[in-house]
C-alpha positions as CSV (number, residue, x, y, z in Angstrom):
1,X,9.9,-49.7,-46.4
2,X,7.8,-52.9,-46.7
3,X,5.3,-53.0,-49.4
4,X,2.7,-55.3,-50.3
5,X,-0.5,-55.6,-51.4
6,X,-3.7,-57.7,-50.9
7,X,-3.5,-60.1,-53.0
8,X,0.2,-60.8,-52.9
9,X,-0.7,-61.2,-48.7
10,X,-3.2,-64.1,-49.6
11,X,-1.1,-65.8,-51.9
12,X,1.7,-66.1,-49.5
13,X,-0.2,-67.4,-46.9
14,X,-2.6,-69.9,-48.6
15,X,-1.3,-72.5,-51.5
16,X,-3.5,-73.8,-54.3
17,X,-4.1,-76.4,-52.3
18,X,-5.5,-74.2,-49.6
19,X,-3.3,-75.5,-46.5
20,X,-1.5,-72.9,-44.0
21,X,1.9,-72.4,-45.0
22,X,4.7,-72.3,-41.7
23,X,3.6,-70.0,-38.9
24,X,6.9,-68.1,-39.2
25,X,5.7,-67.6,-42.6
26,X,2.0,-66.3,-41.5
27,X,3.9,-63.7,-38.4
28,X,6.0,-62.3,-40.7
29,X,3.3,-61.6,-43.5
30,X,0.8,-60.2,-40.8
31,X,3.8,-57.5,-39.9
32,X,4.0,-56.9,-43.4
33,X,0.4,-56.1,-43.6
34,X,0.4,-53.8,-40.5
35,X,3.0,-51.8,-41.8
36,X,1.4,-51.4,-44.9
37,X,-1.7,-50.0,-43.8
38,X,0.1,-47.8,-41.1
39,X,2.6,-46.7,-44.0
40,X,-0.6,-44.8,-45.7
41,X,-2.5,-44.1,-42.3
42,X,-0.5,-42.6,-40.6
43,X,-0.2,-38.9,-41.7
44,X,-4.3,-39.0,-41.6
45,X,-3.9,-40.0,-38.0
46,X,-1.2,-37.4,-37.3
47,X,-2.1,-34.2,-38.8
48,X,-5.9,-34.8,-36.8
49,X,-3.8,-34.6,-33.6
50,X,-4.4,-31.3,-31.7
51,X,-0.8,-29.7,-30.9
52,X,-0.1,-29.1,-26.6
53,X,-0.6,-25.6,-27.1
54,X,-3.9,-25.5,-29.5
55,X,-5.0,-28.3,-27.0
56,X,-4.4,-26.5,-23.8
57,X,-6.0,-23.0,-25.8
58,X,-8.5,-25.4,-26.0
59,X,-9.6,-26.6,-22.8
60,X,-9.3,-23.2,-20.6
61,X,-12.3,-21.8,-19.9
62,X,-13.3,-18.2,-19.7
63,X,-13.3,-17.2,-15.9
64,X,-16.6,-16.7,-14.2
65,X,-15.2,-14.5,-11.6
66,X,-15.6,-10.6,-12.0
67,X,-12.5,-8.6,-12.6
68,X,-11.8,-5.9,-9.6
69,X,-11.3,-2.6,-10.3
70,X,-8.3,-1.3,-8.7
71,X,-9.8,2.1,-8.0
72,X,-12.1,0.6,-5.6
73,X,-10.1,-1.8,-3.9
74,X,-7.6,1.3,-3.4
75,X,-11.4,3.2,-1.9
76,X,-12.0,0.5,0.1
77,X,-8.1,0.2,1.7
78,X,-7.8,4.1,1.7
79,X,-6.5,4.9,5.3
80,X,-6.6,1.5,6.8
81,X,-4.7,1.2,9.7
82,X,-4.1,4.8,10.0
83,X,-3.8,5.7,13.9
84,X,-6.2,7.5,15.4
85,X,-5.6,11.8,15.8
86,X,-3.7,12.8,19.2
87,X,-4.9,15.1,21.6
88,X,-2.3,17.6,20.6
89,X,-2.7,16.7,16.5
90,X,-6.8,18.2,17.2
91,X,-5.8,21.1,19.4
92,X,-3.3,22.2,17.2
93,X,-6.0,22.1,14.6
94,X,-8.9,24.0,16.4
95,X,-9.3,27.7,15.5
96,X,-9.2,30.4,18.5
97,X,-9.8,33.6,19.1
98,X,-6.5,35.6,19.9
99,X,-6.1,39.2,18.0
100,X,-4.5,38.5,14.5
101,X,-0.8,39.6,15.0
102,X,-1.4,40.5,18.7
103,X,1.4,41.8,20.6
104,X,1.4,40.6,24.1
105,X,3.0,43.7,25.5
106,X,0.4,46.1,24.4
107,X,-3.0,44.4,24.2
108,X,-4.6,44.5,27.7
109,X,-5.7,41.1,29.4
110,X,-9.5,40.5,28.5
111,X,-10.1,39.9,32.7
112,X,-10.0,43.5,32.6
113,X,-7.3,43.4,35.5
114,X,-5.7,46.6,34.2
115,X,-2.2,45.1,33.1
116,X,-1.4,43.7,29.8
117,X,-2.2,40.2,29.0
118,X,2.2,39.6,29.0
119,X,1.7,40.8,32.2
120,X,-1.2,39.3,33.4
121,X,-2.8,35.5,31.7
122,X,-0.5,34.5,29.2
123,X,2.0,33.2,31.9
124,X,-0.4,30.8,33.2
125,X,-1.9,29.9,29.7
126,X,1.6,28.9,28.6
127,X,2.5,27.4,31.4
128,X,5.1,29.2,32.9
129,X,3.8,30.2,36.2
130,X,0.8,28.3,37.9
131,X,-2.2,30.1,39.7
132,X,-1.5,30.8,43.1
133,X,-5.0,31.9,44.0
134,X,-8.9,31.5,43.3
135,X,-8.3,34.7,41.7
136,X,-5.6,33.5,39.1
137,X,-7.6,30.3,38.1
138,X,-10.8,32.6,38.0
139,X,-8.9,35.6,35.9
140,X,-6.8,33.3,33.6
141,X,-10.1,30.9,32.9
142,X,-12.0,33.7,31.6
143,X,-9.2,35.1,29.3
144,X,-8.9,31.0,28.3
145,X,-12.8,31.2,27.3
146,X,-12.4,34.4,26.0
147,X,-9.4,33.8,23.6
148,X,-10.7,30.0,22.9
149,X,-7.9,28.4,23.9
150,X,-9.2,24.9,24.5
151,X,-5.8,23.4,26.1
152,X,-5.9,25.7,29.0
153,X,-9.7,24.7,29.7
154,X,-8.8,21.5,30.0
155,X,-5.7,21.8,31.9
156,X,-7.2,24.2,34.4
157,X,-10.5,21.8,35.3
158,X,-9.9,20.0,38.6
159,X,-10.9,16.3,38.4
160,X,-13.7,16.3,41.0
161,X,-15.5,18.9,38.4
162,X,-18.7,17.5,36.8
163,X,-17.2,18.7,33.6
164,X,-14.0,17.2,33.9
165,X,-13.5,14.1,31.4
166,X,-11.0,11.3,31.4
167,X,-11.1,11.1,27.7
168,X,-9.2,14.2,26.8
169,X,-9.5,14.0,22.7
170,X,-13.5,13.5,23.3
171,X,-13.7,16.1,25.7
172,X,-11.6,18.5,23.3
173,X,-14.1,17.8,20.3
174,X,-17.1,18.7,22.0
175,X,-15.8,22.0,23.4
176,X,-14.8,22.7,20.0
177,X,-18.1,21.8,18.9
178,X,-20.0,23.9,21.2
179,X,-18.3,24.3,24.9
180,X,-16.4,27.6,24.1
181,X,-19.5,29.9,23.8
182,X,-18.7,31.0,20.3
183,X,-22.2,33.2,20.0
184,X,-21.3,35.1,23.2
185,X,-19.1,38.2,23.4
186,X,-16.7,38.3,26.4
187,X,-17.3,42.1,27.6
188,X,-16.3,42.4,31.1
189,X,-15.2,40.2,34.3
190,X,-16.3,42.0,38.0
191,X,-15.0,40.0,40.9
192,X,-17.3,40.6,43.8
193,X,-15.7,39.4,46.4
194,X,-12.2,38.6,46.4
195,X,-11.2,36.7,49.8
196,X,-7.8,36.1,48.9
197,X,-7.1,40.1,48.9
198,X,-8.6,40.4,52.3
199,X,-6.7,37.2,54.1
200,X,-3.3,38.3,52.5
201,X,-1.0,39.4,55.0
202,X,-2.1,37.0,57.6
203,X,-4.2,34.5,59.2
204,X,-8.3,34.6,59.9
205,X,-9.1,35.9,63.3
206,X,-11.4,33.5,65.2
């Protein structure tokens, strides 16, 4: 490395005379000079720069915005997009009344027709025969509302009914709620006058 000092600088570039020696002279002496000063400067000037990381540690700033709890945004999501129950998801679901471990063959029908309820309702409830008289739909309603099976109320109201609904899953929450008389007890069904008895076997007489 270069080296000099001061003094030696001055005397180089000034005679006793005091004239200017070459410029050449003066540029090369001035070069000297600077890398004296930056000789002893410069690990001051280098040890008070920050490093990238101590810089960057530096100049982030806390964030202002709140943290989320995950158990509340998993609250807030909980069941999103879930579809909506079915009509046979909420029948399924609603209690009735049928005798615990009933046996179809032996219980009698609660129209109090005299034959068992195999013999008698429980065809048309399940669906494997359809009423055939005003006698059947009367008969196998009552047992329906008796035994709270829901379904079969439904299934057995004709569409001109005032009770009849087109939205079948509303219509089978509110006679769950309170359309199958569940303070009532079903004692006894007396048909008064049964006109499809007296026209079978033939045709009305004018």
């Amino acid at each position: 490395a270069i080296t000099a000092t001061p003094l030696n600088i001055y005397n180089n570039i000034f005679s006793s005379e005091g004239t200017c020696r070459s410029q050449n002279m003066l540029r090369s002496l001035y070069f000297t000079s600077l890398l004296f000063i930056l000789q002893f400067t410069s690990p001051l000037l280098l040890s008070n720069l920050p490093t990238p990381i101590s810089a960057f540690a530096a100049s982030k700033k806390p964030s202002s915005k709140p943290k989320s709890n995950p158990k509340s945004r998993a609250s807030t999501t909980k069941g999103f997009g879930a579809p909506p129950p079915t009509l046979d998801d909420l029948l399924s679901s609603f209690p009735n009344r049928l005798p615990p471990q009933h046996d179809p063959d032996i219980i009698s029908c609660p129209c109090r027709s005299g034959l068992t309820y195999k013999e008698c309702c429980r065809p048309l409830h399940s669906l494997e025969r359809e009423c055939t008289s005003k006698v059947d739909v009367l008969r196998s309603r009552y047992s329906a509302f008796s035994y709270r099976l829901i379904e079969y109320v439904m299934r057995s109201t004709h569409p001109t009914c005032r009770d009849y609904r087109e939205d079948k899953v509303a219509w089978a929450k509110d006679l769950n709620k309170g359309g199958m008389f569940d303070s009532f007890e079903f004692v006894d069904l007396t048909i008064i006058d049964d006109d499809d008895e007296n026209n079978e076997g033939g045709e009305d007489e004018d």
